[in-house]
C-alpha positions in Angstrom: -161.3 -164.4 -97.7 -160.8 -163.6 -93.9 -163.6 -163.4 -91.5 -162.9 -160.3 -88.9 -164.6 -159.8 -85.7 -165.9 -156.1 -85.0 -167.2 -154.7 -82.5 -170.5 -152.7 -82.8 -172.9 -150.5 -81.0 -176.1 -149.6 -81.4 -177.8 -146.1 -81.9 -181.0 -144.4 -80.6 -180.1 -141.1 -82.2 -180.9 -140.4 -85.9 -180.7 -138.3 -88.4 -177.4 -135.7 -89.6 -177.1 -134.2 -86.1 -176.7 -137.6 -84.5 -174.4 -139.0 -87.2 -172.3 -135.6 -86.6 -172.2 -136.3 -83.2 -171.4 -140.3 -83.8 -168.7 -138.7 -85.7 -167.3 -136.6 -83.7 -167.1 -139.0 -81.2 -164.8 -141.2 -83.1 -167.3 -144.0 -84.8 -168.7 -144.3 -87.9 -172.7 -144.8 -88.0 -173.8 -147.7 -90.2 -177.0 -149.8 -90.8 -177.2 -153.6 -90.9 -179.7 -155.0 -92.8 -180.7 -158.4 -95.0 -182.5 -161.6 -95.2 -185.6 -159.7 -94.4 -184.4 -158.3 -90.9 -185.4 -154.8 -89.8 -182.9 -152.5 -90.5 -179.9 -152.3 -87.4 -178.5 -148.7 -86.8 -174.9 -149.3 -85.6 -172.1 -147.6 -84.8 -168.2 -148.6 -85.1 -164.7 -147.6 -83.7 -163.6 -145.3 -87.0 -159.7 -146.3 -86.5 -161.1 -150.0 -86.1 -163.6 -150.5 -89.0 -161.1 -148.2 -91.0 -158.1 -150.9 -90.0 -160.5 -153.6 -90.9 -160.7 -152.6 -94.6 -157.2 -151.6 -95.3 -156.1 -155.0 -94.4 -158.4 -157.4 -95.1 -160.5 -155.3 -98.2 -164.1 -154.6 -98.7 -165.1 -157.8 -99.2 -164.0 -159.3 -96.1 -167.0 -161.0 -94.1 -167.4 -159.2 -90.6 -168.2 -161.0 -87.9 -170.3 -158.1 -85.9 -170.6 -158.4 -82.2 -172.4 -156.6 -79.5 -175.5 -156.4 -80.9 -176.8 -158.3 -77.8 -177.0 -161.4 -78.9 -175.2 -164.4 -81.3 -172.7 -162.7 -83.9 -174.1 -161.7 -86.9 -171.5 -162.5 -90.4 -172.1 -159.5 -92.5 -170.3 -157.6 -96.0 -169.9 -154.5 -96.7 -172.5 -153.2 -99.2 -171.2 -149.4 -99.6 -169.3 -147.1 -97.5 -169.9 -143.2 -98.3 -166.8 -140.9 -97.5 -165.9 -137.0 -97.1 -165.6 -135.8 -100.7 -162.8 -133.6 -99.7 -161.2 -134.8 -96.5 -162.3 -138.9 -97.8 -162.5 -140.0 -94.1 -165.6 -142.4 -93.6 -168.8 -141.0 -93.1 -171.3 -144.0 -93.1 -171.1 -147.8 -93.6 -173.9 -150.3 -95.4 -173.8 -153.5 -94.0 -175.6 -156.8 -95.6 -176.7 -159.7 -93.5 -175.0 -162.9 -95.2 -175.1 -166.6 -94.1 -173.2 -169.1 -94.0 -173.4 -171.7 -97.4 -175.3 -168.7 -99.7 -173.8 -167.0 -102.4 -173.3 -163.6 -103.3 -172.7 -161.2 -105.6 -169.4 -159.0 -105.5 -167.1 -156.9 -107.1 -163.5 -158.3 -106.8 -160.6 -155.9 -107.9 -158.7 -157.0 -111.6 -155.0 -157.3 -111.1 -152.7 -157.9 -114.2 -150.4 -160.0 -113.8 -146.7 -160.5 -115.7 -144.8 -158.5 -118.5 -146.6 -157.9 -122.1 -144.5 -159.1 -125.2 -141.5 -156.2 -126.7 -143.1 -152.7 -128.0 -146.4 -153.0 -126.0 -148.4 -150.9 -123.5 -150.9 -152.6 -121.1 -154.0 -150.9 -120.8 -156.3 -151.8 -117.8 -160.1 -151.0 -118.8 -162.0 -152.5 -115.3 -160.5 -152.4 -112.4 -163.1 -154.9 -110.8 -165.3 -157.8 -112.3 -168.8 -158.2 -110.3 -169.0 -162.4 -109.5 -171.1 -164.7 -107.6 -169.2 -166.4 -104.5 -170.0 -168.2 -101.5 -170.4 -165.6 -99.1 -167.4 -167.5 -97.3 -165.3 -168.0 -99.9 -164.7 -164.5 -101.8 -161.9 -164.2 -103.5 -159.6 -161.3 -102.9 -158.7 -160.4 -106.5 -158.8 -161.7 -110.2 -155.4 -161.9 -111.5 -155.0 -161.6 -115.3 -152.1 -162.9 -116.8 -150.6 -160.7 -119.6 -146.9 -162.5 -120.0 -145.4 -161.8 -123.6 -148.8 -161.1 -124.7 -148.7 -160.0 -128.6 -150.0 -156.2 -129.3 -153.7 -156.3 -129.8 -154.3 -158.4 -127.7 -157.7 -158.2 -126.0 -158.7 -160.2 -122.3 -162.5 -160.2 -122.2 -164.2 -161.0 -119.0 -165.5 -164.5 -120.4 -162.3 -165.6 -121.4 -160.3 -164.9 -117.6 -159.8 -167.5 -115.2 -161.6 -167.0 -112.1 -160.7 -168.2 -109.0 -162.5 -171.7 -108.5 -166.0 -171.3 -106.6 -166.5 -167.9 -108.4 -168.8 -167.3 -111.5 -168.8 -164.6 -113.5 -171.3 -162.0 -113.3 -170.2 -159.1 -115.6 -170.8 -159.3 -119.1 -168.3 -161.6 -121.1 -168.0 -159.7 -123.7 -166.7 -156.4 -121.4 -163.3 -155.7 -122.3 -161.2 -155.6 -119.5 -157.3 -155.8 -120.5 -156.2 -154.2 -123.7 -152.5 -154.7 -125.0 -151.7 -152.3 -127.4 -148.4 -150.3 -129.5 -146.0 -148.6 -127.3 -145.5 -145.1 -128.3 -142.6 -145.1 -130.1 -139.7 -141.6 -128.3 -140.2 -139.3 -131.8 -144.1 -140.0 -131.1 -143.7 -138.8 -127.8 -141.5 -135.7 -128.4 -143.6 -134.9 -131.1 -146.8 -134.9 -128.7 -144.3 -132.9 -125.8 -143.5 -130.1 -128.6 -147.5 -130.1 -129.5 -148.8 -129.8 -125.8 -145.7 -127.1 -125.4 -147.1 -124.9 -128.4 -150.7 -125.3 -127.0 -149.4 -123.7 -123.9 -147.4 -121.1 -124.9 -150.5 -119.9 -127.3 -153.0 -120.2 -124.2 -150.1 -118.2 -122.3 -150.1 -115.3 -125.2 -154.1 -115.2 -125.0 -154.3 -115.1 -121.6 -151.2 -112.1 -121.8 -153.6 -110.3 -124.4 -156.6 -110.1 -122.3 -154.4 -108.8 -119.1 -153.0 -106.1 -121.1 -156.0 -105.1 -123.5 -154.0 -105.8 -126.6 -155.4 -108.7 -129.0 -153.1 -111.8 -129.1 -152.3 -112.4 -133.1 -155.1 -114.4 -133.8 -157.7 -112.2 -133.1 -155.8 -108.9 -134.4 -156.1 -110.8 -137.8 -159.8 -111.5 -137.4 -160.6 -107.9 -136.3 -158.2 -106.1 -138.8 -159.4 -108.3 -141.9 -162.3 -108.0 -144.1 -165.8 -108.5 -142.2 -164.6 -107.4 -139.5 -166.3 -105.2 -136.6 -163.6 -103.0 -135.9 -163.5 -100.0 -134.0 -167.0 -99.0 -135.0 -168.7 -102.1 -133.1 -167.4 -101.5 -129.9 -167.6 -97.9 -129.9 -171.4 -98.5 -129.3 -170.7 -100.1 -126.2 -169.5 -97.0 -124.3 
C-alpha cells in the first residue's frame, strides 16, 4: 500500500458556518485523532486529498504534514460526502504507527471466467481484515476460473494476501456462482415485465379520464359491490 504525503492546515473556526466557509474556499475540513491524542481539526486542498484517494484508495497511509511539527502517518477512518452533488464534505482521520496493525475494509475483486452456463454473483464487495498499518493490501482477489454452478466462496475459505487476517465472519458468503438464465427465461420475464406495464399504463389512463380500468369495472359492477349508491353520498 502507498504512503502519500499531504499537506494539511489547521483550523480555529468550528462549527457548520466555518466548515461552509472551509468549503467554499476550496478544502475539505477534517479531524485527526488516535492513540489517545486530542482531537486535530484540519483542513485539506479538496482537488489534492480528492487526487489522493482516486489514485492510491482509501486505505492508503497519509503521511500529513504541516501540523507544525514531525509528520504524522494517518488512514482514513470515514469521509462524509454531498448526498446529491457527492463532492467531499468532511474527512476522519486515525493516527496509526508504524509496526501496529489495523483493522480495514479491503474491496473483493473476482477474478477469471466461471465454468459454461453460469452467472457470477458478487455478495460483499469488501472483507474487513487486520493488516499492518504499513502493509494494507489494496484488494482481495477471488478466483472464480471454470468454477462449477453452485459454487459458493466463503470468506474463510479466500486466500488473503499474506500479512492480512481475516476479520469478517468466515462463514459470510461472498461469491455465489449460480445458473445462467437460459434466452426463453429471459423473453419470458421481458413479455411479463411488458404486460405489467402496459396494465399500470391502462390504470394510470383510467384515473386521468375518470373511467375505471377493467379490473375495477368488474369489481364495482359485480355482486357486493358499492356502485353508484356509495359514492353518491360523497357529494
Amino acid at each position: 500500500m502507498a504512503e502519500v504525503r499531504i499537506q494539511a492546515e489547521t483550523r480555529t473556526e468550528f462549527g457548520k458556518g466555518a466548515a461552509r466557509r472551509t468549503r467554499r474556499a476550496g478544502k475539505i475540513p477534517g479531524v485527526l485523532y488516535g492513540h489517545g491524542t486530542d482531537p486535530v481539526h484540519l483542513a485539506f486542498d479538496t482537488v489534492e486529498f480528492a487526487a489522493a484517494l482516486r489514485e492510491n484508495g482509501r486505505n492508503a497511509v497519509l503521511t500529513v504534514t504541516g501540523l507544525g511539527g514531525q509528520p504524522q502517518l494517518a488512514l482514513t477512518k470515514s469521509i462524509a460526502r454531498d448526498p446529491i452533488k457527492g463532492f467531499l464534505e468532511h474527512v476522519d482521520l486515525l493516527v496509526v504507527r508504524r509496526g501496529e496493525k489495523v483493522q480495514v475494509d479491503v474491496p473483493v475483486v473476482v477474478v477469471g471466467e466461471a465454468g459454461p452456463g453460469t452467472l457470477v454473483f458478487q455478495n460483499e464487495d469488501t472483507l474487513t481484515v487486520e493488516a499492518d498499518a504499513m502493509n494494507i493490501p489494496e484488494e482481495i482477489s477471488v478466483v472464480v476460473e471454470g468454477a462449477e454452478m453452485n459454487t459458493q466462496f466463503l470468506a474463510g475459505e479466500i486466500r488473503l494476501p499474506d500479512g492480512a487476517e481475516l476479520v469478517s465472519d468466515p462463514e459470510l458468503l461472498v461469491v455465489n456462482v449460480g445458473e445462467a438464465p437460459t434466452e426463453d427465461a429471459m423473453e419470458e420475464e421481458i413479455d411479463t415485465e411488458g404486460a405489467g406495464v402496459e396494465e399500470d399504463a391502462s390504470e394510470a389512463e383510467a384515473v386521468e379520464t375518470g373511467a375505471p380500468s377493467d379490473a375495477s369495472a368488474a369489481g364495482e359492477g359485480g355482486e357486493g359491490g358499492e356502485g353508484p349508491a356509495a359514492s353518491s353520498d360523497e357529494s
